[in-house]
N, C-alpha and C positions, 0 to 999 in steps of 0.2 A: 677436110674430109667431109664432103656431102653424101648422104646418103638416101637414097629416093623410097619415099615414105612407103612401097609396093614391096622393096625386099625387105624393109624394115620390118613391116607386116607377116611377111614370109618367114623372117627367121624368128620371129616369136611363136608363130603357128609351127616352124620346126622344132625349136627347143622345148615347146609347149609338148608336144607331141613324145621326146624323145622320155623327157623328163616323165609322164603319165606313164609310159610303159617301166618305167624303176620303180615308179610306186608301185603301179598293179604287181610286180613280180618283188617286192619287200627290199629292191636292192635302197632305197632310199625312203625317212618318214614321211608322209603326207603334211607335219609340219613343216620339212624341210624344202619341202618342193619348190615352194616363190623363191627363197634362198636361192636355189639351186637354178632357179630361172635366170633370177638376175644375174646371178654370175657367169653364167652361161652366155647374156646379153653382153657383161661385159668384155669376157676373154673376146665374143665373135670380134668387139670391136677395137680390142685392141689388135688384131692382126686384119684388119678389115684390108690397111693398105697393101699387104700382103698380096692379094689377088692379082695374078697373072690372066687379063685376059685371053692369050694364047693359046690358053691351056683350057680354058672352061669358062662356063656362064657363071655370075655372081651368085647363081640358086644351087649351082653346083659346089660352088666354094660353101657357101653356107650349109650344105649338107656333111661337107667334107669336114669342116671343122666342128659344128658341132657332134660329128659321132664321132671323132677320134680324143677331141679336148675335151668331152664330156666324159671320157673312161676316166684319161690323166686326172682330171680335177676330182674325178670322186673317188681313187687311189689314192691320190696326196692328203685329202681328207683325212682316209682313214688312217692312213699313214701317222697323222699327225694323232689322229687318237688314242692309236696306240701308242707312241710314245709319252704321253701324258701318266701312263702307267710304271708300275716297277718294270724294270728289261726281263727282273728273273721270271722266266714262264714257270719255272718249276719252285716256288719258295721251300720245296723239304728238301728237295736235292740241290739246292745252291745253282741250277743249271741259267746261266746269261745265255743274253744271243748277242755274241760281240759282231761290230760292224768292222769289215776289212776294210783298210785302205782302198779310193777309186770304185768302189760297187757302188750300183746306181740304186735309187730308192729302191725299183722293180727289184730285184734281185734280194735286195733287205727283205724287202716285204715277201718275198716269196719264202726265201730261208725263215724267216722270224715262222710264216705260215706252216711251214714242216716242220718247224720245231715243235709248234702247238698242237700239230697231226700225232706225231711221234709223242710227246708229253700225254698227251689222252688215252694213249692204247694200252691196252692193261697190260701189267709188269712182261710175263713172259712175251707180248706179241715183240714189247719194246727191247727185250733182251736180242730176241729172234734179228728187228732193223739193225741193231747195233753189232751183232754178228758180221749178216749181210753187208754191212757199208767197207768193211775189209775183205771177205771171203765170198771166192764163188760158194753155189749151191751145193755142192759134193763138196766139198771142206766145212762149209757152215753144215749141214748136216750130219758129218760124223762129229765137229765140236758140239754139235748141243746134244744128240746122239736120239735124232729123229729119221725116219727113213725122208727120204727128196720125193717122194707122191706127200707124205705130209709137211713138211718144210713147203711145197710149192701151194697147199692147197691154204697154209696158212699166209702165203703169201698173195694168194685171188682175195684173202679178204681184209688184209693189209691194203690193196690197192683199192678196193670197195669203199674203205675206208675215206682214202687220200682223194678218191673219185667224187666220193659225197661232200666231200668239203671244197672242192670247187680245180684241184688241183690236178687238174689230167696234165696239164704241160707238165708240170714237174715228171709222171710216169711217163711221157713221151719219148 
């Protein structure tokens, strides 16, 4: 696998570039950054052979893979973070986040992320989600015995909520 020192140059000025925009925006430390360069250098080069010229320019591949491998790699990251922790999100209420059989990280980490959405909301909001995840709104509303203008309006900031923490796919 030879590689010609101009895209070499290029995909460091790429990874350079993508990696700066995670700092400025807190998604990644400023000590982690070289970290996160190099390994950035290294995934491009392990799928280097990978390249279909058919399909596109080598500057294209390098764009391609580093903004999509660059999400994977720094999900897995944290991925691994947080499992270095207790699983219980909740230590008074004994609450785990068991992993099902076959679910892919994405979907752990997504679940594990609503669970800690849901863990944060104060006792009644959390009553209110746990209603909701069986009953439409006209059922959850006469069980908790709220009228549905406030049942829905406590549910605009329920989503407010899920919003601010990064989780609009999940309300999608």
């Amino acid at each position: 696998m030879q590689i010609e020192r101009r895209l070499l140059d290029f995909a460091e000025m790429v990874i350079a570039a993508e990696v700066r925009k995670l700092v400025r925006s807190g998604t990644i430390r400023r000590a982690d950054a070289e970290d996160t360069r190099g390994e950035m250098m290294l995934i491009l080069m392990t799928v280097w052979d990978l390249h279909d010229p058919k399909r596109g320019t080598r500057e294209a591949f390098i764009n391609k893979v580093v903004g999509t491998r660059l999400v994977s790699f720094l999900r897995a990251k944290y991925a691994k973070k947080r499992g270095r922790h207790p699983q219980s999100l909740d230590a008074a209420s004994g609450v785990v986040a068991p992993v099902a059989v076959g679910e892919s990280d994405r979907d752990t980490d997504l679940r594990l992320d609503v669970m800690d959405a849901i863990n944060s909301l104060p006792p009644r909001q959390r009553d209110i989600v746990d209603v909701l995840a069986r009953e439409n709104v006209s059922d959850a509303a006469k069980e908790l015995d709220l009228a549905r203008s406030t049942l829905r309006g406590v549910c605009a900031s329920i989503r407010t909520d899920f919003y601010d923490r990064g989780l609009e796919e999940y309300l999608g």
